[in-house]
VEXTI-93459 format. One record per residue (C-alpha): x, y, z. Coordinates in steps of 0.001 Angstrom, whole numbers, padded with zeros to 6 digits, always signed. Layout:
XYZ ...
//
This chain:
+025065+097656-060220 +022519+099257-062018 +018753+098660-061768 +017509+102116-063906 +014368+101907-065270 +013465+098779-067542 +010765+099987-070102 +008623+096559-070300 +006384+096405-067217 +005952+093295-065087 +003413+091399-067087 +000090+090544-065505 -001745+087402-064336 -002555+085998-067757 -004921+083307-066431 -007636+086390-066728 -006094+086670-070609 -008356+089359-071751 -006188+092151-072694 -004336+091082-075878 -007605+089332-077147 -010181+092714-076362 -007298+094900-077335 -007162+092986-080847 -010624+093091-081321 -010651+096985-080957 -007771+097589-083205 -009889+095526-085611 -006487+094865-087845 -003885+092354-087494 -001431+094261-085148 +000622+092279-082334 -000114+093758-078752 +002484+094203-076033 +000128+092726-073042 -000219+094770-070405 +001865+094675-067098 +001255+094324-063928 +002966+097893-062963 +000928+099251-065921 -002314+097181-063865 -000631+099351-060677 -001609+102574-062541 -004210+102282-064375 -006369+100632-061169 -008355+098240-060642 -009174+097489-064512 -007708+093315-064536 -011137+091164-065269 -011140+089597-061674 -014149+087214-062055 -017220+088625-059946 -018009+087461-056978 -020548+084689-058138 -018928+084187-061076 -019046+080206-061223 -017349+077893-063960 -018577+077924-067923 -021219+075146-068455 -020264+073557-071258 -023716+072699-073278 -026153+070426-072761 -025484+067259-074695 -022348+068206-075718 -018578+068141-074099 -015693+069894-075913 -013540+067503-077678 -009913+066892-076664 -007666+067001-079827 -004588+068745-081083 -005247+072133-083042 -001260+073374-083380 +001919+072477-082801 +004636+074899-081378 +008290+073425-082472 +006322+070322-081316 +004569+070976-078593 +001222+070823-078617 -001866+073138-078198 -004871+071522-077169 -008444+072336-078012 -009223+072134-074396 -006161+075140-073798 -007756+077464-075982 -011473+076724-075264 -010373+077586-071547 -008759+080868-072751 -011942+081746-074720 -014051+081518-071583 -012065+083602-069300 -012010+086299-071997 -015903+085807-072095 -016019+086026-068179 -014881+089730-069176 -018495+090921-070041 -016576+093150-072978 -019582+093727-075435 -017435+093771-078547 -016160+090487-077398 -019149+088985-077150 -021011+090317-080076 -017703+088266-082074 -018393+084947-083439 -016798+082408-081421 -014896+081064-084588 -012731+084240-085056 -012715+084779-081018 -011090+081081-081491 -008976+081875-084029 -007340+084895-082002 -007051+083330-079219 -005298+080072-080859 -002772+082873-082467 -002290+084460-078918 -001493+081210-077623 +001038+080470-080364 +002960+083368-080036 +003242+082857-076432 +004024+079621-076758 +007264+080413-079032 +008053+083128-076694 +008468+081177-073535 +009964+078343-075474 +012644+080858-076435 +013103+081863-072635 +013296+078390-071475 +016350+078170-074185 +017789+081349-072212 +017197+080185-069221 +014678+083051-068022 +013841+082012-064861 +011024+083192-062202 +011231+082872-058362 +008203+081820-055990 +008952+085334-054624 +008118+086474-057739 +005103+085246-058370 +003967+086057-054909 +004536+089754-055705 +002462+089803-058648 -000647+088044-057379 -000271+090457-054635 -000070+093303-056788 -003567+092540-058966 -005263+091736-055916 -004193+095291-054079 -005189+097032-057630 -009048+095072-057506 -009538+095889-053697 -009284+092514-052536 -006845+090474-050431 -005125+087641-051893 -007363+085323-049950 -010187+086653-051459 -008640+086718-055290 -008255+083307-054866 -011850+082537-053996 -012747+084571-056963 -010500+082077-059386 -011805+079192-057574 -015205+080184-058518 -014336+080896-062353 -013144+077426-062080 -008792+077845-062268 -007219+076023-059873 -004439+078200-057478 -001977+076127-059315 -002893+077323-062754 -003010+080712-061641 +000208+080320-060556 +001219+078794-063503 -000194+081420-065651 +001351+084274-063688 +004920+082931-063837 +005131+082330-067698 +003930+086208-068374 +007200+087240-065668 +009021+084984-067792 +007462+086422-071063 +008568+090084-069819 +011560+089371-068467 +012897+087880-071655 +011276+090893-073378 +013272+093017-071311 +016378+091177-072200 +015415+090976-075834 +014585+094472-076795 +016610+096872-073946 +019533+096102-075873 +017748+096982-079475 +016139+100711-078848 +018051+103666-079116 +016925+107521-078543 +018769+110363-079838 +019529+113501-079023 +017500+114853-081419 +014682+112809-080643 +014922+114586-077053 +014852+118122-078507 +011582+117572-080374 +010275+115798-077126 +010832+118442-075537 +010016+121137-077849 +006504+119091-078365 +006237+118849-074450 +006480+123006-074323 +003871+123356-077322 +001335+120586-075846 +001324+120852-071815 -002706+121559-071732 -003302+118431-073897 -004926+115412-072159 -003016+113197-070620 -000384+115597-070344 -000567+115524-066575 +001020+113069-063787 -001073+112560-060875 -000759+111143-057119 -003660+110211-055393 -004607+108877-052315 -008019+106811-051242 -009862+105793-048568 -012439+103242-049954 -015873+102197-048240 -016579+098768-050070 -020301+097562-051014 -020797+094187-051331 -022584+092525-053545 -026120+092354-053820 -025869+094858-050914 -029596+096276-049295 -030727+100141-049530 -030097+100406-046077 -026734+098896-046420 -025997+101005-048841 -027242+104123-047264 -025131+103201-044014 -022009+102895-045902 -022702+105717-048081 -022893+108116-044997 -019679+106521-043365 -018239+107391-046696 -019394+110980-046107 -018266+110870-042898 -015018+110295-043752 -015086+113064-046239 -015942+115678-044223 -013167+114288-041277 -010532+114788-044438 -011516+118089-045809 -011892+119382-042121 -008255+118210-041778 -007374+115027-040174 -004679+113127-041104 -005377+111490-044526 -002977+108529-044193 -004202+108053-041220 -007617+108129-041983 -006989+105465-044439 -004970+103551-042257 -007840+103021-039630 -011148+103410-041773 -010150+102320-045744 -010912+098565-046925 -008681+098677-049482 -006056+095540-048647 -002459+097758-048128 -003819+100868-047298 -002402+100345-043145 +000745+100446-045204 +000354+102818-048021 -001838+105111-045844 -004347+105022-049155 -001385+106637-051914 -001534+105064-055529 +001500+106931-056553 +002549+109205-059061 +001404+108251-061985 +000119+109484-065860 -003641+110463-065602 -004196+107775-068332 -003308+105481-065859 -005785+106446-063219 -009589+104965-063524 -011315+107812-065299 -014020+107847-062991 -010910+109137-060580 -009884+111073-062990 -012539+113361-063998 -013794+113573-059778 -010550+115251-059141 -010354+117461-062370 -011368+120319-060714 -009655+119476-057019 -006538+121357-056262 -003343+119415-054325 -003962+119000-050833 -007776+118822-052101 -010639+115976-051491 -013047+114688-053873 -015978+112293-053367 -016719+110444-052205 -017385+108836-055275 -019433+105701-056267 -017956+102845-058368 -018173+099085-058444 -015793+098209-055701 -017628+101014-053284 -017491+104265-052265 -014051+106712-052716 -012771+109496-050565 -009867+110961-052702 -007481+112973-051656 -004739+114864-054340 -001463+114733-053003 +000484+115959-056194 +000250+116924-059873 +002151+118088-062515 +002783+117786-066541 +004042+114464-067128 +007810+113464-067688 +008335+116979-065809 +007101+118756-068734 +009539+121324-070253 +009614+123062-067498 +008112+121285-064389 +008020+120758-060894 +008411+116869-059679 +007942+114977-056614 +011196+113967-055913 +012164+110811-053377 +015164+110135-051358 +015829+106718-051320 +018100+104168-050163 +017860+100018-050137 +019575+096903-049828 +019972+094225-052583 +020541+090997-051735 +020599+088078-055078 +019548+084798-054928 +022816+082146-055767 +023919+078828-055475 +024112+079525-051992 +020814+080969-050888 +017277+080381-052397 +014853+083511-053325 +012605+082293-050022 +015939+082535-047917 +017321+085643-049516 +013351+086863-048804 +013492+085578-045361 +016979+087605-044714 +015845+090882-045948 +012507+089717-043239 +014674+089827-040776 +017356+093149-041528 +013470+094741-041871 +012975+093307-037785 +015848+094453-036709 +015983+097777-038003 +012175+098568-036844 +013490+096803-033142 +016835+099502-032767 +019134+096982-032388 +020950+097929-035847 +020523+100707-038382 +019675+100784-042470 +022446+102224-043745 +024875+099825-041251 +023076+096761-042790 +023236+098338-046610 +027295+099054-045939 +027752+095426-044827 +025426+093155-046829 +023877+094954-050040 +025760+093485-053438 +024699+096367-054730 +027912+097772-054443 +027520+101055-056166 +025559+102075-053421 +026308+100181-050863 +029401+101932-049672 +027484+105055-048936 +024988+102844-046932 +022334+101913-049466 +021602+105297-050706 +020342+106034-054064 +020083+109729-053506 +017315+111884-054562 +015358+110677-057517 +012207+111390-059930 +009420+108994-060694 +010717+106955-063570 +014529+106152-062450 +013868+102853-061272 +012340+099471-062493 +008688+099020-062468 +008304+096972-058998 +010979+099108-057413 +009273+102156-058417 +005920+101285-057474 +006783+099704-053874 +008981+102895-053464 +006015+105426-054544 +003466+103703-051176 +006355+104331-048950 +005478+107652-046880 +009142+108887-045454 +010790+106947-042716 +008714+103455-043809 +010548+100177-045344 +009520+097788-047817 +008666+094108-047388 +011020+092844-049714 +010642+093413-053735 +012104+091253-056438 +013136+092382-059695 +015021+090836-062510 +018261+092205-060583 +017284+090462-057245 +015479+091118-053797 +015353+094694-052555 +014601+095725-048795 +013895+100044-049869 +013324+102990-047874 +011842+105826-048443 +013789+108486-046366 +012354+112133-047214 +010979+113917-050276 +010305+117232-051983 +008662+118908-055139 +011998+120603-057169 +012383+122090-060250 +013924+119399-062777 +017305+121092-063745 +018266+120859-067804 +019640+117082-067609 +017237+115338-065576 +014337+116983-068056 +016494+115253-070945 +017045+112151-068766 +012884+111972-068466 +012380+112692-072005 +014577+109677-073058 +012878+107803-070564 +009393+108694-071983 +010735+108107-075581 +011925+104760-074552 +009161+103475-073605 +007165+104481-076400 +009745+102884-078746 +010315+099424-076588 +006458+098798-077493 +007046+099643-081368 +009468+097484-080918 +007382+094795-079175 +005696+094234-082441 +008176+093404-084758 +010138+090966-082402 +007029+089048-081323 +006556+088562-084663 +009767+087560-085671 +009618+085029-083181 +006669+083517-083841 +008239+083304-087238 +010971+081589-086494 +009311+078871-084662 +007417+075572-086570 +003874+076605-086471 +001843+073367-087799 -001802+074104-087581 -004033+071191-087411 -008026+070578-086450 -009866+074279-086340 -011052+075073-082407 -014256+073525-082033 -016595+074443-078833 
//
């Protein structure tokens, strides 16, 4: 079977709904945006609007309550006023400027168009029969709560507070997996790259390598949170630990380690503090620009931002999509894939892979035993799981990302895709020079991607065109 490298990433928790609306509003034209993912929400950090910590449910005015009335239909389903009132107060949660300076009548009308096209979009994957696991779901609430430095306990106190239930968050989350997944399905089949495309990739990669963003970058942090409304002295006690830890690292302890024991960033016992390889467009910039100057093997910081303080550590860089030329961090990898049937559900497929994980951590059996005998992955699978060694954009989004915060020898809890549950494990890696095919196989990957989002524009589009759009009532607050 193969699981290479789907170019849509897992969409995010749309219950926060700020991206296509602020991202709209910037373009200032009327352009359809590919939201963003939750692997894109991996590597670009924490940037999802989480609602602050005392963020508490919009008051409607005084004297007045929204009314409850019809303003579309969708193929004849409705869109309430209620729906996209709600919508227009998360994206106001946001504290975007532009956003705010925008008269809530066009806000409403964007949002109301937002909400049609995803209407007509899952509508069309419910035809398909798209479907989303519990497992799923799990994964991505897990994965915006890692990237904002809380646990998922604590993400959910956050919603409760903006006033969206666990079940609507829920909700919201599973329609954008569904939205991306039928993405995925819609457009893999539609973009092609030629071989002349790669050429001028890579003659444009040889010509541009000093431009920004021409860099991939792996970084690892050990984060000292402040909390809110937190005293001076609170803040200078932290601050120092933060220093502490910073001079520990640079004198030469063990950074995963030190991460491990002192970060408070939720997986970093697991992760040992890595964010993985990933474009420098994609990291914070205020991580960005503290580690311009750091060399690999270097520490920066610590450095201040809203979640805390930030010991950094650089454990790799190099041009991005291996340059013309480049070095890459390469992985060996192996895993298991098990799919959910008629037989077994995604919780019991989950709760398998639970328990090969158990045994191979207690002795009693061995990874690549397990892979021969139960991974349908059958490609691999004779040859005990393994996948051989690999450079950062093979693999699906969730694969890659769970695979890039393995340090060698760990395993994965288990990680579903569109293909099925994964258990993975990372077994060694290595920085090699890409030889002539795998630079073409990363250009086409990098062109790909660029022209699944083109792409993105004219199919949501078409869609939405297809489907009965009857607009009734104008939003009213």
């Amino acid at each position: 079977m193969n699981f290479l490298r789907s170019t849509l990433a897992l969409a995010c928790a749309a219950a926060l709904a700020t991206t296509a609306v602020a991202q709209t509003q910037r373009a200032q034209q009327p352009r359809t945006q590919r939201p963003m993912g939750i692997t894109d929400i991996m590597r670009a950090g924490p940037v999802i609007a989480v609602p602050p910590a005392d963020a508490r449910p919009p008051a409607a005015p005084q004297g007045q309550r929204a009314a409850e009335f019809i303003v579309a239909l969708v193929n004849s389903e409705p869109i309430t006023n209620t729906e996209v009132q709600k919508r227009i107060d998360r994206v106001m949660q946001d504290g975007n400027p532009e956003i705010e300076r925008m008269p809530r009548a066009q806000l409403a009308r964007q949002v109301l168009e937002q909400l049609i096209s995803e209407r007509a979009q899952l509508q069309l994957a419910k035809e398909q029969g798209v479907r989303v696991d519990d497992t799923a779901v799990d994964q991505g609430i897990a994965v915006v709560a890692r990237q904002n430095n809380l646990s998922v306990a604590e993400l959910q106190q956050r919603i409760a507070q903006a006033g969206l239930s666990r079940d609507e968050f829920r909700a919201n989350v599973r329609n954008q997996l569904l939205l991306t997944r039928l993405r995925e399905r819609e457009l893999e089949s539609k973009v092609k790259v030629t071989d002349a495309e790669v050429d001028q990739f890579l003659r444009d990669q040889r010509g541009g390598a000093n431009a920004p963003g021409a860099q991939d970058i792996n970084l690892a942090q050990v984060l000292v949170a402040v909390p809110e409304n937190a005293s001076a002295s609170q803040l200078a006690t932290l601050q120092k630990r933060a220093q502490d830890i910073a001079r520990r690292a640079r004198a030469g302890e063990d950074f995963a380690k030190l991460a491990a024991e002192a970060s408070d960033a939720p997986d970093a016992r697991n992760s040992g503090g890595a964010l993985g390889l990933r474009n420098a467009d994609r990291y914070p910039p205020l991580f960005v620009e503290s580690t311009q100057s750091t060399p690999v093997g270097g520490i920066a910081g610590p450095v201040r931002s809203g979640a805390g303080f930030h010991v950094i550590k650089v454990l790799a860089r190099e041009r991005a999509n291996a340059g013309a030329d480049g070095v890459v961090t390469q992985t060996q990898v192996r895993h298991i894939l098990i799919r959910p049937d008629g037989n077994r559900t995604p919780e019991q497929v989950v709760a398998l892979l639970n328990d090969y994980k158990r045994r191979i951590q207690s002795g009693t059996t061995d990874f690549a035993t397990l892979a021969r005998d139960q991974s349908q992955d059958t490609g691999s699978a004779r040859n005990g799981g393994e996948l051989g060694w690999t450079v950062p954009g093979t693999f699906v989004p969730e694969f890659e990302d769970a695979m890039s915060r393995l340090q060698p020898g760990q395993i994965s809890d288990p990680i579903s895709t569109r293909f099925g549950v994964h258990l993975i494990q990372v077994e060694a890696r290595r920085d090699a020079k890409l030889n002539p095919e795998e630079l073409r196989t990363a250009a086409r990957n990098a062109l790909r991607d660029k022209k699944m989002d083109d792409a993105y524009e004219s199919w949501a589009q078409e869609v939405r065109n297809r489907a009965y759009v009857e607009l009734r009532e104008p939003p009213q607050s």
